[in-house]
C-alpha angles and dihedrals in degrees: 000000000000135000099280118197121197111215114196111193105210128191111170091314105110108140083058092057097035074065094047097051091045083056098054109019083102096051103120089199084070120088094173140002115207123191119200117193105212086222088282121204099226127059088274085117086059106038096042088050081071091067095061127124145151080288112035125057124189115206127198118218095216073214144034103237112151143299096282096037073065090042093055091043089066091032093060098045086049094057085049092054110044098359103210113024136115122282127208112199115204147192118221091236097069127127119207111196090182143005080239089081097064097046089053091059095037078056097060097047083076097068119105105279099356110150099163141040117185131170139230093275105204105209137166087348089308134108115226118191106168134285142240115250111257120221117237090258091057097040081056075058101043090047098058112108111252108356095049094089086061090058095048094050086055105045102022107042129074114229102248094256087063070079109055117116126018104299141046137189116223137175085227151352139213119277102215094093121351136139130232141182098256081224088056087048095047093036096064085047093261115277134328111265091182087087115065097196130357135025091052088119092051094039097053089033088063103041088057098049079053093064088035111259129142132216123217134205111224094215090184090061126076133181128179119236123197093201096172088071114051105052105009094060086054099032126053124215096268107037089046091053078046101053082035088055097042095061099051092053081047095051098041095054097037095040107027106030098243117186130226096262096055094045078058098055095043084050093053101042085050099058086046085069098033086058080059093055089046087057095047098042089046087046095053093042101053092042089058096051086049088053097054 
């Protein structure tokens, strides 16, 4: 097998990636484990540099600038270290049942054009295993209130049998954990740091399909992800739809070559769902405030 590096993104949320760490520092796949605090606001930097050994390095971002500006920072340590190796990227928030995991995925990175090896990722009592990338025209659709579920089902999701076997192609995968060919990574000139949070999985998903890699869902692997932890405790409702929004707007016009006229109406059809956040969140809050 190759040098494998495990790259744990952290954002004042030390106490989740001191028991990650715990869960994989035996892990004999693993050649390195880098942590990058994203510039937390709290002491995680700190706290986190006592964990270092001969195996494990703790890196400090001088900025918060996203989610993949952290990503790069580990990427591109990794590739000093080992030059050409795989790389895993983590959220804090993962859950390993067994080293078997990780060699599944490492596995797959040896197939013809595989970039990209992901696993079933179990979160909020759903399985996610990957998606396919909307057009600009279908993400106008996704974005409507109420029918626009409807809309992603239909051009997002794979039908089940797309996971049958062991393996499944996919347009993207989560980034929470995956696992990618560190010449794939460098090759597509690493992520994209012009998003701060969300679409990094479409973004990099498409710039590989560009220089002809593939991505595979490991359908024998499976991680937990307590997703409620890692971004909702940092992010509130709205600002969260915003940033989402943003980068849409971002991925579609960089990516797919969407005009004026369509950012407009992705705009447009946004802010009509984000009017129906505004309601809900007004409505729990004042019934709260009834109730006390």
């Amino acid at each position: 097998m190759r040098d494998l590096v495990f790259v744990i993104i952290n954002y004042n949320t030390k106490a989740l990636a001191e028991k990650l760490v715990a869960n994989v520092k035996d892990y004999q796949s693993i050649s390195k484990i880098l942590i990058v605090d994203n510039a937390s606001t709290d002491d995680s930097y700190q706290e986190l540099k006592k964990l270092e050994n001969n195996r494990i390095e703790v890196l400090q971002a001088e900025e918060n600038k996203g989610f993949s500006a952290g990503m790069n920072i580990g990427a591109k340590r990794a590739i000093e270290l080992f030059s050409k190796c795989d790389i895993i990227f983590s959220n804090t928030d993962i859950i390993i049942s067994s080293e078997e995991t990780i060699e599944i995925l490492q596995t797959a990175l040896k197939m013809r054009r595989v970039a990209v090896a992901s696993p079933v990722v179990f979160q909020e009592n759903t399985i996610s295993r990957g998606w396919k990338i909307p057009s600009v025209k279908e993400e106008i659709l996704i974005n409507l209130p109420g029918i626009g579920k409807k809309f992603q089902k239909k051009y997002m999701f794979y039908d089940e049998d797309h996971y049958k076997g062991k393996y499944s192609y996919v347009e993207a995968v989560s980034g929470c954990f995956f696992m990618i060919k560190s010449e794939a990574l460098k090759r597509v000139n690493y992520f994209d740091e012009n998003v701060f949070l969300y679409y990094e999985e479409n973004i990099l998903g498409e710039k590989l399909r560009n220089s002809s890699y593939t991505l595979v869902i490991c359908n024998e692997a499976l991680i937990i992800h307590d997703h409620s932890v890692s971004i909702d405790h940092n992010v509130g409702t709205i600002n969260k739809f915003k940033i989402l929004k943003t980068s849409q707007r971002y991925f579609q016009k960089k990516y797919h070559y969407a005009t004026e006229k369509e950012i407009r109406k992705l705009k447009f059809t946004s802010n009509l769902t984000l009017i129906t956040i505004y309601i809900r969140v007004f409505l729990k809050g004042g019934f709260k405030k009834w109730k006390e």
